[in-house]
C-alpha positions as CSV (number, residue, x, y, z in Angstrom):
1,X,0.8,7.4,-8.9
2,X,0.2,5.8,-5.7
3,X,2.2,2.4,-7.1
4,X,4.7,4.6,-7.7
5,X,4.9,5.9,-3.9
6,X,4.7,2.3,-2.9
7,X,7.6,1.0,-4.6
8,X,9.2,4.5,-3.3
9,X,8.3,3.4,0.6
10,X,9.5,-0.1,0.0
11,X,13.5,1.3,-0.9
12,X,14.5,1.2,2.6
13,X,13.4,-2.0,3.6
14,X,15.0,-3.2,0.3
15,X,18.5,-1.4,1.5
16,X,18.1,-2.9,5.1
17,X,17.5,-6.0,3.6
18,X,20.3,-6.0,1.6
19,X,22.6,-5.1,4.0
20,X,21.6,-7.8,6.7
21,X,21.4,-10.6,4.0
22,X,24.8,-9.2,3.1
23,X,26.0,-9.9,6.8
24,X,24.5,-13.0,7.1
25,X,26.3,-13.9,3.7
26,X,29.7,-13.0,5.1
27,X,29.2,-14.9,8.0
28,X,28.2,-18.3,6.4
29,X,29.7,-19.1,3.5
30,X,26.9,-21.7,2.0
31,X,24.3,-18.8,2.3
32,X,27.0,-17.0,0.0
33,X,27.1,-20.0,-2.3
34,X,23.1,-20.2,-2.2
35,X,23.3,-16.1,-3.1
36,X,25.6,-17.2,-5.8
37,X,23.5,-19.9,-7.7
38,X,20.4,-17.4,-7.7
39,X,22.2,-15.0,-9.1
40,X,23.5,-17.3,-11.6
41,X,20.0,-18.0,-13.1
42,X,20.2,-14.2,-13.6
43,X,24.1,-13.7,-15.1
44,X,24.8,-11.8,-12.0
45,X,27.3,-14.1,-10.7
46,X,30.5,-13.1,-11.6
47,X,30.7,-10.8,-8.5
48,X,29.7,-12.2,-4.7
49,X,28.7,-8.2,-3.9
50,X,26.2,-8.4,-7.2
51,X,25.3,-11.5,-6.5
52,X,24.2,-10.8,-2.7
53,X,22.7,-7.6,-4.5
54,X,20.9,-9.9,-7.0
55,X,19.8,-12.6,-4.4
56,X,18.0,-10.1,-2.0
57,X,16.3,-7.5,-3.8
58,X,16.2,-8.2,-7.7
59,X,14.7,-11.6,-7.5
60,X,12.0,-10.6,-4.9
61,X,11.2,-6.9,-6.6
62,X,9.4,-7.9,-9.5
63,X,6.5,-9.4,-7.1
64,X,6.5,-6.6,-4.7
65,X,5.9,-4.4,-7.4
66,X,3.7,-6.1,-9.4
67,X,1.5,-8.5,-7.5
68,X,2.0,-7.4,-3.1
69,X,1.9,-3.9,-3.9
70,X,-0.9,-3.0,-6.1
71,X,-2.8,-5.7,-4.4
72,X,-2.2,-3.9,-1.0
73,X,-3.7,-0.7,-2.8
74,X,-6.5,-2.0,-3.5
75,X,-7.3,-3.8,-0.4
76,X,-6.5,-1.3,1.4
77,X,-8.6,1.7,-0.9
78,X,-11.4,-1.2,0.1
79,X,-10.8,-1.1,3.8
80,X,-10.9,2.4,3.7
81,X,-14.3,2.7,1.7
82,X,-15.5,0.2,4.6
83,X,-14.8,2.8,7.6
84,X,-15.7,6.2,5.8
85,X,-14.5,8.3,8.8
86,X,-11.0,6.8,8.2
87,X,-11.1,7.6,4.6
88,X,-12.4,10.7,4.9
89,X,-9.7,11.7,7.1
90,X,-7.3,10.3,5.0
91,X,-8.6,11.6,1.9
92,X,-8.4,15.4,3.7
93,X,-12.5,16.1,3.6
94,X,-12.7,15.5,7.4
95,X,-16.1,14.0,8.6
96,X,-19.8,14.7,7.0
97,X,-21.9,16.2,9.1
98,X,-25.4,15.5,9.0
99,X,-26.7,18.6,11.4
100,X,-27.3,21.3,8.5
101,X,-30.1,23.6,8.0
102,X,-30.6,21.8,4.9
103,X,-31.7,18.7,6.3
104,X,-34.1,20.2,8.9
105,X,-36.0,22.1,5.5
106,X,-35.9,18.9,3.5
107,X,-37.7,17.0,7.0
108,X,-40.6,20.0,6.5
109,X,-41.0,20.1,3.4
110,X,-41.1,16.2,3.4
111,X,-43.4,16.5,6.0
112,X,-46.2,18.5,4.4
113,X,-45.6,16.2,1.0
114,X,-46.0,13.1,3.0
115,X,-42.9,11.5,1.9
116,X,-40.6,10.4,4.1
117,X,-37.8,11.9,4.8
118,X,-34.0,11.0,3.9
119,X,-31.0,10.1,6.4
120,X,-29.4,13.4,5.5
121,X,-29.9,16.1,3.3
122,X,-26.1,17.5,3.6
123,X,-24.1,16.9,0.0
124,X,-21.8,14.2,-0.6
């Protein structure tokens, strides 16, 4: 699901990059030729508006969607295990807090058993 939402956030920089490849293109007629051959490898060259179309987002979407963008999930899901106040904001549970009543009957009771008591008692 989230790869899904990814490749949804990732249409508008594919549009705006479209349309200021497609400016450069009509500016400079070799970057149009360039768009042209790539597009070629592809069959897409019959039209210079395809071809543009073909040379800045179909040839570079496959590895977004399949290598950038799941990798960026999963480094990111990492760097947001790493800070657990982030994650638990972003994941909508808010912060743990440690000051329950629970933890201060665990500390006596762990007292009179002689074992030694736990960082926090709270669930997680």
């Amino acid at each position: 699901m989230l790869w899904i939402f990814s490749a949804l956030a990732a249409t508008p920089v594919y549009a705006l990059g479209f349309l200021a490849f497609s400016y450069w293109a009509s500016l400079d007629p070799s970057l149009l030729a360039w768009a042209l051959r790539a597009a070629g490898f592809l069959g897409l060259a019959a039209n210079p508006r395809l071809a543009v179309v073909a040379a800045s987002v179909v040839i570079f979407l496959p590895q977004d969607l399949l290598m950038d963008h799941p990798l960026a999930l999963l480094i990111a899901h990492r760097v947001a295990r790493a800070l657990p106040s982030i994650y638990d904001t972003l994941a909508g549970s808010g912060p743990r807090d440690c000051s329950c009543k629970g933890q201060q009957r665990e500390q006596g009771a762990s007292q009179r058993s002689g074992k030694r008591p736990s960082q926090c008692a709270c669930p997680r």
